[in-house]
N, CA, C and O of each residue as an XYZ file, in Angstrom:
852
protein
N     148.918     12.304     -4.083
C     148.313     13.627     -4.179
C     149.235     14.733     -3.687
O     149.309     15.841     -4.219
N     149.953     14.325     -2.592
C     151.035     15.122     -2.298
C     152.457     15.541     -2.813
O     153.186     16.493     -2.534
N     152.591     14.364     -3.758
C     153.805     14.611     -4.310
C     154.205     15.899     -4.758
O     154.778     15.703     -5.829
N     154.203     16.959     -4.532
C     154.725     18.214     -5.451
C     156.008     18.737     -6.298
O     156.906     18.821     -5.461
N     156.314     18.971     -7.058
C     157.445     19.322     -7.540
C     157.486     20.314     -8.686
O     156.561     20.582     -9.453
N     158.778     20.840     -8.674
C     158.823     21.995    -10.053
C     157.730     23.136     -9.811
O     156.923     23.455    -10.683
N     157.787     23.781     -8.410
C     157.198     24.552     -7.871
C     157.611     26.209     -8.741
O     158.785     26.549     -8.892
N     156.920     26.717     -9.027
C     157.566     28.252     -9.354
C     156.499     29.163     -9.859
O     155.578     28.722    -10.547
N     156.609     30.591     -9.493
C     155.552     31.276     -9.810
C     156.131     32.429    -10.821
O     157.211     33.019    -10.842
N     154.608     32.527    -11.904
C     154.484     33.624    -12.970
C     153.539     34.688    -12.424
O     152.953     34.643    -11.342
N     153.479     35.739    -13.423
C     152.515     36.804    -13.537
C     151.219     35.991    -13.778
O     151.342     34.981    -14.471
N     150.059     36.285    -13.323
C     148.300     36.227    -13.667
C     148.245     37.188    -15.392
O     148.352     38.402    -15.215
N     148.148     36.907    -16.411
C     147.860     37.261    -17.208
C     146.235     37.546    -17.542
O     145.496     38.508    -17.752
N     146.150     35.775    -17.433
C     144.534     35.451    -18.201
C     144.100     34.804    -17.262
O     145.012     34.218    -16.679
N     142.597     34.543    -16.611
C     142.426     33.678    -15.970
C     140.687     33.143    -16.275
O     139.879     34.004    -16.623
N     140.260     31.756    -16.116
C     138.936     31.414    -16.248
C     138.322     32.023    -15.280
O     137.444     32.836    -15.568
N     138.609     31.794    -14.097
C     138.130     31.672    -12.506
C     138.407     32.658    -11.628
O     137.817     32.601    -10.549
N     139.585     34.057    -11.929
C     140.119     35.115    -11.299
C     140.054     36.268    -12.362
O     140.421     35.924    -13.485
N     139.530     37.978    -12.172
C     139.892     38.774    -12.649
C     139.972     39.992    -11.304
O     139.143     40.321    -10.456
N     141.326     40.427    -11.579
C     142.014     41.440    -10.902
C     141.406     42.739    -11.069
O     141.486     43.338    -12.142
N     140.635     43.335     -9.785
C     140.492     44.707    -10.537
C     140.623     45.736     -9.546
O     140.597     45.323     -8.386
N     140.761     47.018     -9.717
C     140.631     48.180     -9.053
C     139.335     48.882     -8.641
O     138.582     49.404     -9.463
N     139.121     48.865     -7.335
C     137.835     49.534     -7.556
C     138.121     51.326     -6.674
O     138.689     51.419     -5.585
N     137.554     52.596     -7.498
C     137.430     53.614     -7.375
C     136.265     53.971     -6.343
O     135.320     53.207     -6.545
N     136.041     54.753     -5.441
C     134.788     54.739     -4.535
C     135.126     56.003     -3.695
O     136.332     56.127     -3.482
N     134.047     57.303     -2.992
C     133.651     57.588     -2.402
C     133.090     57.349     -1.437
O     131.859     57.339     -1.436
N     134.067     56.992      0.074
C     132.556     56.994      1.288
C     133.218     58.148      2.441
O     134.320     58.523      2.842
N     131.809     58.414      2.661
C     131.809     59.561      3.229
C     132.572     61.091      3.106
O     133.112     61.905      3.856
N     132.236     60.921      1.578
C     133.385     62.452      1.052
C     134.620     62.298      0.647
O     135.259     62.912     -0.207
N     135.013     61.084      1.603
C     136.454     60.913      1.126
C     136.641     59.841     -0.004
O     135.757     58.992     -0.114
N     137.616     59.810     -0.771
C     138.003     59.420     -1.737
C     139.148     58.113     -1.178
O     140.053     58.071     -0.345
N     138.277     56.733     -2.539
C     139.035     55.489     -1.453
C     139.174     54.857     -3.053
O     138.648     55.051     -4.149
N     140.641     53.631     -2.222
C     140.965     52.625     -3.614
C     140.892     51.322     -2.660
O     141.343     51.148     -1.527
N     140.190     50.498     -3.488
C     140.224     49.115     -2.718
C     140.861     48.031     -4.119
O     140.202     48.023     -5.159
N     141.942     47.306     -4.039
C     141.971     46.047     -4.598
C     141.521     44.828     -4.642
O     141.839     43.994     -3.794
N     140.734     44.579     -5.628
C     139.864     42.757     -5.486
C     139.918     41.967     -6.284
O     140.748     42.102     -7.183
N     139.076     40.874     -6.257
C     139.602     39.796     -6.909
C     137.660     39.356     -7.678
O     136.809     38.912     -6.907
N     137.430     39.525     -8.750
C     135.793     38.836     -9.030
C     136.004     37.661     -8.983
O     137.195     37.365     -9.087
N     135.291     36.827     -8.862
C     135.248     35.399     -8.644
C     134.452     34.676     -8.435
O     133.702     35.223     -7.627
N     133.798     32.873     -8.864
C     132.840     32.248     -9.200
C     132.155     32.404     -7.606
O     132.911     32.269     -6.644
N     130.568     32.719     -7.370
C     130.194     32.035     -5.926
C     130.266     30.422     -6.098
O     130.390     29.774     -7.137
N     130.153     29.985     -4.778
C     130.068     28.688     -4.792
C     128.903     27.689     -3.608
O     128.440     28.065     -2.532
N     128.705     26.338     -4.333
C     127.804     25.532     -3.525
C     129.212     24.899     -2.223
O     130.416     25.068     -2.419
N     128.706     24.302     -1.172
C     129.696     23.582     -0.180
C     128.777     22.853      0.603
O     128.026     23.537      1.299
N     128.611     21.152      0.674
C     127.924     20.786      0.695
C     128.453     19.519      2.204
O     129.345     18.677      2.101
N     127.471     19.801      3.640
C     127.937     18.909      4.682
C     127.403     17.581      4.127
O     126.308     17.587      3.563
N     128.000     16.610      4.231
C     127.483     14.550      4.021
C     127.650     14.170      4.996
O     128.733     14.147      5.581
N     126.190     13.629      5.553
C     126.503     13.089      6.551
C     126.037     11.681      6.429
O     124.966     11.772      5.829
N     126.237     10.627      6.640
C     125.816      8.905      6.144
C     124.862      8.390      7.208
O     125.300      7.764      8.174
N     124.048      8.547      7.109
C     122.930      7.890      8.443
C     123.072      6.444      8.511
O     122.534      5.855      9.448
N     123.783      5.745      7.563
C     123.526      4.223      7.809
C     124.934      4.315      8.509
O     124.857      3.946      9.681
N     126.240      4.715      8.112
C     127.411      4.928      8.584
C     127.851      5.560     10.143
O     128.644      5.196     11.012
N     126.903      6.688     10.000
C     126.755      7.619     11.207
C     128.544      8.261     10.682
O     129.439      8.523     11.486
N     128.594      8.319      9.938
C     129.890      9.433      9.488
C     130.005     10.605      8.748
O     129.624     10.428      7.591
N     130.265     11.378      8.907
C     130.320     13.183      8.016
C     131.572     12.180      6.466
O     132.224     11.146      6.317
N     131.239     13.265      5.820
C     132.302     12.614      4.342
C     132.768     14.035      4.019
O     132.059     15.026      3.842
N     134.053     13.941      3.981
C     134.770     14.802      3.435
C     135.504     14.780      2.397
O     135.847     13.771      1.779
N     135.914     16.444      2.040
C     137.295     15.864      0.810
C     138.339     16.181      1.145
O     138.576     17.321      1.546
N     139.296     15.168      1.055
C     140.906     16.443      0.981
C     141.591     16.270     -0.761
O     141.637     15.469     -1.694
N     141.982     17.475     -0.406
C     142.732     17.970     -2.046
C     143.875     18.889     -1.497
O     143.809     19.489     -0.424
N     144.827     18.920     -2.282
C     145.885     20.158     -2.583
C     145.994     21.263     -2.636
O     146.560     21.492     -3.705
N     145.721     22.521     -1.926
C     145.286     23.610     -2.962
C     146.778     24.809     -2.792
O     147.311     25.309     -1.801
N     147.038     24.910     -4.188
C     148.190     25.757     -4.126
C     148.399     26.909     -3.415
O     149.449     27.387     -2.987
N     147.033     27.374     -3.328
C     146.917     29.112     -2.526
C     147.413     28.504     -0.876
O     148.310     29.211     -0.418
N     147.082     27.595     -0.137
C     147.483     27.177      1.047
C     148.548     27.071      0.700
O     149.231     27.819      1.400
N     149.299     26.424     -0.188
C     150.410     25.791     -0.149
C     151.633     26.683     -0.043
O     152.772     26.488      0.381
N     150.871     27.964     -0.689
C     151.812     28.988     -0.873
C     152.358     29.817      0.162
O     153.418     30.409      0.368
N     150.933     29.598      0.910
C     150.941     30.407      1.877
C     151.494     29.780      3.271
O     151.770     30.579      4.166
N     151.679     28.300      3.513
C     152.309     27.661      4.316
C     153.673     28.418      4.099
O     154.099     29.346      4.786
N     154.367     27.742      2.835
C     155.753     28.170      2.385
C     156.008     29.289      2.199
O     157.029     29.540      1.559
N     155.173     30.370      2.691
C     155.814     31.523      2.683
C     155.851     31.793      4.385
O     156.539     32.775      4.666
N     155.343     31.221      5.360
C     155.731     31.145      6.252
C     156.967     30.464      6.593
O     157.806     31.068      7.261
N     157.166     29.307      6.219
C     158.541     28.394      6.704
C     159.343     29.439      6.058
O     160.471     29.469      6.550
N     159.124     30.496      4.927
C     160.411     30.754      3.719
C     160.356     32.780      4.310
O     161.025     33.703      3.846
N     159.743     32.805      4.964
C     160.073     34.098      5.870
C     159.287     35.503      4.484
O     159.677     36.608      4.107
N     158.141     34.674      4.163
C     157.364     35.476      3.266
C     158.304     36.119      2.341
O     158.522     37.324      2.463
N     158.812     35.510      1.535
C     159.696     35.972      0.177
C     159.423     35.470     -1.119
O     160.172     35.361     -2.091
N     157.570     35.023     -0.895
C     157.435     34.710     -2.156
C     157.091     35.262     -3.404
O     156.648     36.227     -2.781
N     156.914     35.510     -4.370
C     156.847     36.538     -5.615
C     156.833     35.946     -6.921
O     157.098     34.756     -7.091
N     156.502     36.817     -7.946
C     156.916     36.364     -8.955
C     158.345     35.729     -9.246
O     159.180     36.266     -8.517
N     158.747     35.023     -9.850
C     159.730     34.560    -10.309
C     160.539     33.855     -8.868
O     161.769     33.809     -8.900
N     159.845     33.352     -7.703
C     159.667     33.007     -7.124
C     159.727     31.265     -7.172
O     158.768     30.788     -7.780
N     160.585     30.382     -6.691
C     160.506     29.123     -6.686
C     160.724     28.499     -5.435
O     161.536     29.122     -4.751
N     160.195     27.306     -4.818
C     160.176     26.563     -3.899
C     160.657     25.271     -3.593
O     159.940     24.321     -3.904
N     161.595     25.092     -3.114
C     162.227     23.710     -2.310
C     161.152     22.683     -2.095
O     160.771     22.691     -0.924
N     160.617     21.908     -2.762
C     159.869     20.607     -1.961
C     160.512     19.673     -1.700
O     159.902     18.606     -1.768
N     161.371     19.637     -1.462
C     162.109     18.767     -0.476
C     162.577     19.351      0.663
O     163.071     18.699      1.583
N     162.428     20.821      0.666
C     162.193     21.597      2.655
C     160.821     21.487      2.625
O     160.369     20.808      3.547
N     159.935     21.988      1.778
C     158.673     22.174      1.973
C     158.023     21.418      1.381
O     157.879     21.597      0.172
N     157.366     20.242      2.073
C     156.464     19.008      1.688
C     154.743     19.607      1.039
O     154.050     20.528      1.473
N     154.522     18.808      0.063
C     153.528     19.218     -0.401
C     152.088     18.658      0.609
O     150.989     19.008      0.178
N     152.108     18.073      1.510
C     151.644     18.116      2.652
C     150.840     19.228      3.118
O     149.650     19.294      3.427
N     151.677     20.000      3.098
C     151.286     21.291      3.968
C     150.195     21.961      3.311
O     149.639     22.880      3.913
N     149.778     21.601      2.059
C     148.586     21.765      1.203
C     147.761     21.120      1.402
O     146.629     21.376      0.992
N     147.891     20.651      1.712
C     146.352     19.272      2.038
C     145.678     19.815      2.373
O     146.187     20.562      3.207
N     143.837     20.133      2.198
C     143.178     20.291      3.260
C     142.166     19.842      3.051
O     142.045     19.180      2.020
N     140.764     20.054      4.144
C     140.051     18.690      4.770
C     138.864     19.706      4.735
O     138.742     20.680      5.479
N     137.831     19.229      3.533
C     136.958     20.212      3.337
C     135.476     19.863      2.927
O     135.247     18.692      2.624
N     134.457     20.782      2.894
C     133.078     19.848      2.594
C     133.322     19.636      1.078
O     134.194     20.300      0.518
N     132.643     18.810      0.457
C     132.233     18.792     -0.666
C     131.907     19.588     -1.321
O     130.831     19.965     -0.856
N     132.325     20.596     -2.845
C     132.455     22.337     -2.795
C     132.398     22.183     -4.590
O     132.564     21.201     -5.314
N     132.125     23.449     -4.858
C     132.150     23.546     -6.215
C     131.451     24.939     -6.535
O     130.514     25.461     -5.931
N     132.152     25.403     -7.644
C     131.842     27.024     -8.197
C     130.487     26.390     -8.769
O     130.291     25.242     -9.168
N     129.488     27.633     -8.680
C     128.630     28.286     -9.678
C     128.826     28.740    -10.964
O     129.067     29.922    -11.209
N     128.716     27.657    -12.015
C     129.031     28.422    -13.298
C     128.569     27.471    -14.527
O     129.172     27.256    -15.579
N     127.141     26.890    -14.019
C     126.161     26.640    -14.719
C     125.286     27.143    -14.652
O     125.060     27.749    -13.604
N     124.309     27.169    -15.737
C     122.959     27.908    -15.795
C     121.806     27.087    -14.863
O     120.601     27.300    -14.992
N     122.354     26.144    -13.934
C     121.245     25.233    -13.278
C     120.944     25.974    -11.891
O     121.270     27.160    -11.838
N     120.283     25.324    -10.625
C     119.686     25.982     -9.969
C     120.727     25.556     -8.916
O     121.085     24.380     -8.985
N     121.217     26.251     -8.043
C     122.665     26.070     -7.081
C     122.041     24.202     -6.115
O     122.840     23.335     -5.760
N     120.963     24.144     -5.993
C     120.369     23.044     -5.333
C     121.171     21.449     -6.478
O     121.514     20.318     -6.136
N     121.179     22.034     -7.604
C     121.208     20.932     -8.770
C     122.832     20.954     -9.172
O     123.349     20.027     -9.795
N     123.733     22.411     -8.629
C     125.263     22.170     -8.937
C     125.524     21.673     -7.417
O     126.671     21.225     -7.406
N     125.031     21.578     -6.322
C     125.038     20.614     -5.122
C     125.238     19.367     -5.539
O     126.339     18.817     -5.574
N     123.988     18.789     -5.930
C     123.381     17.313     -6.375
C     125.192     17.260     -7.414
O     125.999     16.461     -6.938
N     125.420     17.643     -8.018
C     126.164     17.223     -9.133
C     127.402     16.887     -8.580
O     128.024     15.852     -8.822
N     127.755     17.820     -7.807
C     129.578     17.702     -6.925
C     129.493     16.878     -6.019
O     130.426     16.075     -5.994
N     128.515     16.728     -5.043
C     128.316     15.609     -4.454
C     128.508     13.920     -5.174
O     129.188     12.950     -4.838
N     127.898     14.081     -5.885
C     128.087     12.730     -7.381
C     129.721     12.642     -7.987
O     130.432     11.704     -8.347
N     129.870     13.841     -7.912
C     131.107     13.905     -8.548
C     132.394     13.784     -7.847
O     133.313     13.408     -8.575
N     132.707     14.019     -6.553
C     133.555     14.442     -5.663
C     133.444     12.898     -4.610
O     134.395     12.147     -4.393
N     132.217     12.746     -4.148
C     132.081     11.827     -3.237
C     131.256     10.338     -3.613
O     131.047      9.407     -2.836
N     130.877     10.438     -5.026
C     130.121      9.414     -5.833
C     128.621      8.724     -4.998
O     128.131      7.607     -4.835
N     128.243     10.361     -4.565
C     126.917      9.378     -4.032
C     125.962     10.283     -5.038
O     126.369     11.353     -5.490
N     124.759      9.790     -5.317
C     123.744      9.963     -6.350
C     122.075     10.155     -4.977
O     121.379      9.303     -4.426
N     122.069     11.545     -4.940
C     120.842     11.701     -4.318
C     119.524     12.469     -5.181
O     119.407     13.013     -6.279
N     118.954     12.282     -4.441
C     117.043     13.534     -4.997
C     117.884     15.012     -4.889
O     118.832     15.125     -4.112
N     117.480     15.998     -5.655
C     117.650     16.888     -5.740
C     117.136     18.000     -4.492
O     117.511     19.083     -4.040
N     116.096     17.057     -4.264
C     115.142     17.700     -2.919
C     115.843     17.188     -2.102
O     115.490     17.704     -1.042
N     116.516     16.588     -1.932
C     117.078     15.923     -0.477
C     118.338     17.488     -0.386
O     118.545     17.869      0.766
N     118.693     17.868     -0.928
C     119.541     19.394     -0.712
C     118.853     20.290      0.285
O     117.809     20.819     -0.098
N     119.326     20.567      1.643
C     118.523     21.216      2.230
C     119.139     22.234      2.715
O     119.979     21.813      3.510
N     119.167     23.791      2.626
C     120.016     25.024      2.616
C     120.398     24.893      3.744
O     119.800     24.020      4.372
N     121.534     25.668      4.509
C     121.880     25.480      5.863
C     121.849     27.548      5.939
O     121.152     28.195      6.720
N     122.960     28.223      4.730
C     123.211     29.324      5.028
C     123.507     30.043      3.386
O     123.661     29.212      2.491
N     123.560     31.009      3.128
C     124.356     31.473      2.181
C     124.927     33.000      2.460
O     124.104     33.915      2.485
N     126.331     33.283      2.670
C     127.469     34.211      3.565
C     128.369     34.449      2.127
O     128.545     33.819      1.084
N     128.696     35.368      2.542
C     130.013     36.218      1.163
C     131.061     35.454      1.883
O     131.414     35.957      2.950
N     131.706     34.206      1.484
C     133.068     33.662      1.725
C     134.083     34.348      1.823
O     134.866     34.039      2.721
N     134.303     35.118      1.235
C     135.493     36.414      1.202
C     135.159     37.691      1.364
O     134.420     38.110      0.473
N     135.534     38.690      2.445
C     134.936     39.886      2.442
C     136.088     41.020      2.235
O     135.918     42.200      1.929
N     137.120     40.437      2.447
C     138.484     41.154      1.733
C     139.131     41.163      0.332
O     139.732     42.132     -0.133
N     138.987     40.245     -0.153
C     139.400     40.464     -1.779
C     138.352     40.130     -3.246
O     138.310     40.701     -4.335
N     137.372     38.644     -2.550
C     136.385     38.813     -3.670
C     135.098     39.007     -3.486
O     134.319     39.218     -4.415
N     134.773     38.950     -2.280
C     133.124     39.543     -1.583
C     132.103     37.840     -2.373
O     131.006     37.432     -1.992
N     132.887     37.303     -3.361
C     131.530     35.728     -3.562
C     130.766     35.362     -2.620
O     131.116     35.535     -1.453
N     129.799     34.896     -2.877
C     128.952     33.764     -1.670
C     129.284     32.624     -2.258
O     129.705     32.299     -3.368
N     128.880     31.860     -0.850
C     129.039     30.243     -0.785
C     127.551     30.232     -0.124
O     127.110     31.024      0.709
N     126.961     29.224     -0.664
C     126.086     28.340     -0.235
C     126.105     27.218      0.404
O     126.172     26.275     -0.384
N     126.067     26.828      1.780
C     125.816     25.720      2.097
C     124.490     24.757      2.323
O     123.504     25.322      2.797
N     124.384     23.278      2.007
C     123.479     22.958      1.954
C     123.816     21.596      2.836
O     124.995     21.267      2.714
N     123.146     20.859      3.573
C     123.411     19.624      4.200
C     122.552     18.504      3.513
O     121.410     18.828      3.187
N     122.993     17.157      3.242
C     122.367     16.025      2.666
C     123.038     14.654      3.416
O     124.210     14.346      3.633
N     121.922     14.064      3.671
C     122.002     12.637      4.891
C     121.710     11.754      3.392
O     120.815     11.771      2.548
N     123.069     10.945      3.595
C     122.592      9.810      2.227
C     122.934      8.729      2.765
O     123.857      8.658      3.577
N     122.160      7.642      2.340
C     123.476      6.260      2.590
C     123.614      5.416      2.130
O     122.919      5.192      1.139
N     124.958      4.068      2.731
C     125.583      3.773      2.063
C     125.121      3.387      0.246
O     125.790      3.476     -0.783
N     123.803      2.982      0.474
C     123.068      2.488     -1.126
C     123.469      3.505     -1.881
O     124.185      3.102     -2.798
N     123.298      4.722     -1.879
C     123.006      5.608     -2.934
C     125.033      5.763     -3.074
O     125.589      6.753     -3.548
N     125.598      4.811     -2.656
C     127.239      5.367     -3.032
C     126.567      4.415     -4.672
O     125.826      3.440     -4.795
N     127.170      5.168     -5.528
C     127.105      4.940     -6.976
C     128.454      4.435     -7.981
O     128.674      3.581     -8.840
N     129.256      5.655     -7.210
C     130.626      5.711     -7.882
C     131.696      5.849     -6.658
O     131.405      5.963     -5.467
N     132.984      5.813     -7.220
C     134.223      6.181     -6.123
C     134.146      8.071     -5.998
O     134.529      8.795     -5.080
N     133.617      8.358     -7.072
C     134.122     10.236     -6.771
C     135.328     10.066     -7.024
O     135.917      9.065     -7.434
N     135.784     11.337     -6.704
C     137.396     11.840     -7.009
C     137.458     12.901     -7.541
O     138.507     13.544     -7.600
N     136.121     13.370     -8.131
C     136.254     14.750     -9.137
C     136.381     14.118    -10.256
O     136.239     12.956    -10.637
N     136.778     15.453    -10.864
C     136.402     14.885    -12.493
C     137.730     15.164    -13.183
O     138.057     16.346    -13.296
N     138.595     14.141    -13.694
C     139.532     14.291    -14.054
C     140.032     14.917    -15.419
O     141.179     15.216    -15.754
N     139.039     15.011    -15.995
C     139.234     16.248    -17.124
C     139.667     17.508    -16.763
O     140.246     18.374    -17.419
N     139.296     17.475    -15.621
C     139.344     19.193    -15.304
C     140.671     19.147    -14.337
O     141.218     20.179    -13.949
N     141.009     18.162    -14.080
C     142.683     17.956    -13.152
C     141.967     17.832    -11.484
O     142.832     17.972    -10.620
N     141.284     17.718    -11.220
C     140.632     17.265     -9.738
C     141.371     15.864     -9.211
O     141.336     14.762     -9.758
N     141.886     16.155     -8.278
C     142.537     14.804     -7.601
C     141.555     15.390     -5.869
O     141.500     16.529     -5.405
N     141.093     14.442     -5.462
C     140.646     14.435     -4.655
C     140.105     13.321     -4.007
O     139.323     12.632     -4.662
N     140.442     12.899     -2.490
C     140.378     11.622     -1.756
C     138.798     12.249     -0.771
O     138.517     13.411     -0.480
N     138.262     11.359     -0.558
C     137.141     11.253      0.269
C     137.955     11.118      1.692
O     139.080     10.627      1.591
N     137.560     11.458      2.871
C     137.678     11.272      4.089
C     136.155     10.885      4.972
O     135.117     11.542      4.892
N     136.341      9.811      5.692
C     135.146      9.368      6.177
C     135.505      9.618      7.549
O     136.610      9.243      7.939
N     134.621     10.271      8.422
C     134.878     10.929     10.396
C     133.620     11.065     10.860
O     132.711     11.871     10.663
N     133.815      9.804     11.724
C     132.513      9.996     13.440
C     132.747     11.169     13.343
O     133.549     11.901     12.762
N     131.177     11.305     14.599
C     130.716     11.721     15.178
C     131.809     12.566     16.027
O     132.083     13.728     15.727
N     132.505     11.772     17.286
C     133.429     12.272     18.363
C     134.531     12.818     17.172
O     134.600     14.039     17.035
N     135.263     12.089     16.438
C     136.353     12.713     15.553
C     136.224     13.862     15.020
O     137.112     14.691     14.819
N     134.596     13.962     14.668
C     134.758     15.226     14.450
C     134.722     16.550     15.081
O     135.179     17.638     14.732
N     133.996     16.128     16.197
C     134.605     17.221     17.709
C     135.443     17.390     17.987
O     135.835     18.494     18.364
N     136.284     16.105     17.917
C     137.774     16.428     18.029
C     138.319     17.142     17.231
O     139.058     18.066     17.570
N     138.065     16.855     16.093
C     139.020     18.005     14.982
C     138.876     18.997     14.845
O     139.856     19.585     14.387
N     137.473     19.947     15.163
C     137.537     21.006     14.802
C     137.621     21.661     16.362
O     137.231     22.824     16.470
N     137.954     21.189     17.189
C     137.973     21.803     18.586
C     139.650     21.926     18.812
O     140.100     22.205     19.923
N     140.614     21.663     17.520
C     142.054     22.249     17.626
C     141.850     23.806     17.452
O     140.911     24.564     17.214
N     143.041     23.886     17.663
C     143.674     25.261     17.897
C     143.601     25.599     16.292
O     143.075     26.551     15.716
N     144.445     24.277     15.694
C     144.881     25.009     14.138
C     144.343     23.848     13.371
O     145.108     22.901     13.559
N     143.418     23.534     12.636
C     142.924     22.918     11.524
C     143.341     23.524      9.584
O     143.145     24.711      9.321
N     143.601     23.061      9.043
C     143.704     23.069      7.681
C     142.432     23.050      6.848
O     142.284     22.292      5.889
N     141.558     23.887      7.248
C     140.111     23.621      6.979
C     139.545     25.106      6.655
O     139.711     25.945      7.541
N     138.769     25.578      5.237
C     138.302     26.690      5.420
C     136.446     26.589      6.824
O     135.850     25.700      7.431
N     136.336     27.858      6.674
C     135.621     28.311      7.187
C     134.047     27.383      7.226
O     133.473     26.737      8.103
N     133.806     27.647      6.089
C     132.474     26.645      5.513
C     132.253     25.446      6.432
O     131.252     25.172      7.094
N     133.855     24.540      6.284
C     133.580     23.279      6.825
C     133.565     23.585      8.398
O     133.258     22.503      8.897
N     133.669     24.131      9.002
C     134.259     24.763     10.840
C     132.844     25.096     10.580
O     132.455     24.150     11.265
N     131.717     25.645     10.166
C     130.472     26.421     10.519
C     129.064     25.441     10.395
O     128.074     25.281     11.108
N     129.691     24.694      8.660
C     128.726     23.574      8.370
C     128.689     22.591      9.401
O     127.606     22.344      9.931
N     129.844     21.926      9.799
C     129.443     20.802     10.726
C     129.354     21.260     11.839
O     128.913     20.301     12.473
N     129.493     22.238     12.665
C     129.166     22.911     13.820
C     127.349     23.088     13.712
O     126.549     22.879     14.624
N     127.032     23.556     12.229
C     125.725     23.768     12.489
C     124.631     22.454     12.293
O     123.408     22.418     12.430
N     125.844     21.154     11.825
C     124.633     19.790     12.224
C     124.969     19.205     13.238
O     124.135     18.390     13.632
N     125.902     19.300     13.848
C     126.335     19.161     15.103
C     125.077     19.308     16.047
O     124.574     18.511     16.839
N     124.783     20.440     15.736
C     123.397     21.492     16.649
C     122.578     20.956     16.126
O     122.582     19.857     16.682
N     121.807     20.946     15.386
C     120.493     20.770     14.555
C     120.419     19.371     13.915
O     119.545     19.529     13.063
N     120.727     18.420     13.855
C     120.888     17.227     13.424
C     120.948     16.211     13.968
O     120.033     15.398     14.102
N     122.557     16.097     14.532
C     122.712     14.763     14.844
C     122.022     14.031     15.955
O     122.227     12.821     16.057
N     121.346     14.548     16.670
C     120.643     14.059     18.253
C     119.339     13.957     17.496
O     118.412     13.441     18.122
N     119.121     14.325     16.360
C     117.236     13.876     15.678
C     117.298     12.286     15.237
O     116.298     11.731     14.783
């Protein structure tokens, strides 16, 4: 999953999942320009295994980290026409360790694109009702303002169906990670984790509300 190579960056022309725009605005009399990004909201979903007593995670690749690692080691000189050494800069440094996640961009009910990525990502097959909301927060408040939904679901081992991995039509490479209880105190009680936000709030909030029931 890490292997990376033939690193190099173009212009954003067209995109499914990103449109670039300008926004014009008035506050308070004065005259303002903000740059943003529209973009899918999304479901992000905590697993926790009651027969296991383990949280389930994913790790995947994601280029926007990756970029942004290597523009630290590379003294922020990255750009268009822009290319990268992976053999200074390990594709490693992309990895990250995240709930179970997926855009909004079916006509179904966000409870039922839960149920689906869960199946899909981590191959467990639950009730639709077993989705139980935790929060829903604008994930980005600087460039695309989306919400994320989080929802928590206790499954176990029976209902594993499939391996997961994502769905490889769509280019998803993605490994499951299985972490106790203590491991996971441990991990998110570093300084520096490779982890968005979602996953640092979701398991903090079954941490609290969960695991001692």
């Amino acid at each position: 999953m890490e292997d990376i190579s033939a690193v190099s960056f173009v212009p954003l022309t067209t995109s499914k999942y990103l449109t670039p725009l300008r926004m014009n605005y008035t506050q308070d009399g004065k005259p303002k320009v903000w740059d943003l990004m529209k973009s899918h909201s999304s479901v992000a979903v905590v697993i926790f295994n009651v027969t296991t007593k383990k949280f389930i995670f994913v790790q995947q690749f994601r280029p926007a980290v990756f970029m942004s690692r290597a523009g630290d080691l590379m003294g922020n000189t990255i750009g268009v026409g822009s290319t990268i050494d992976t053999e200074v800069v390990k594709g490693e440094v992309g990895l990250t360790l995240e709930l179970c996640a997926g855009i909004i961009d079916k006509d179904i009910s966000v409870e039922e694109i839960a149920r689906e990525e869960v199946r899909e990502e981590c191959g467990y097959l639950v009730p639709v009702e077993n989705m139980k909301k935790i929060v829903t927060f604008p994930a980005g408040v600087g460039a695309s303002g989306g919400n994320q939904t989080i929802f928590y679901v206790e499954v176990t081992s029976e209902q594993k169906v499939e391996e997961g991995g994502g769905v490889e039509e769509e280019g998803e490479m993605i490994s499951t990670i299985e972490m106790g209880v203590e491991e996971v105190k441990k991990y998110i009680s570093q300084e520096t984790v490779n982890s968005p936000v979602g996953l640092l709030f979701g398991v903090q909030w079954y941490l609290a509300n969960r695991v001692s029931l």
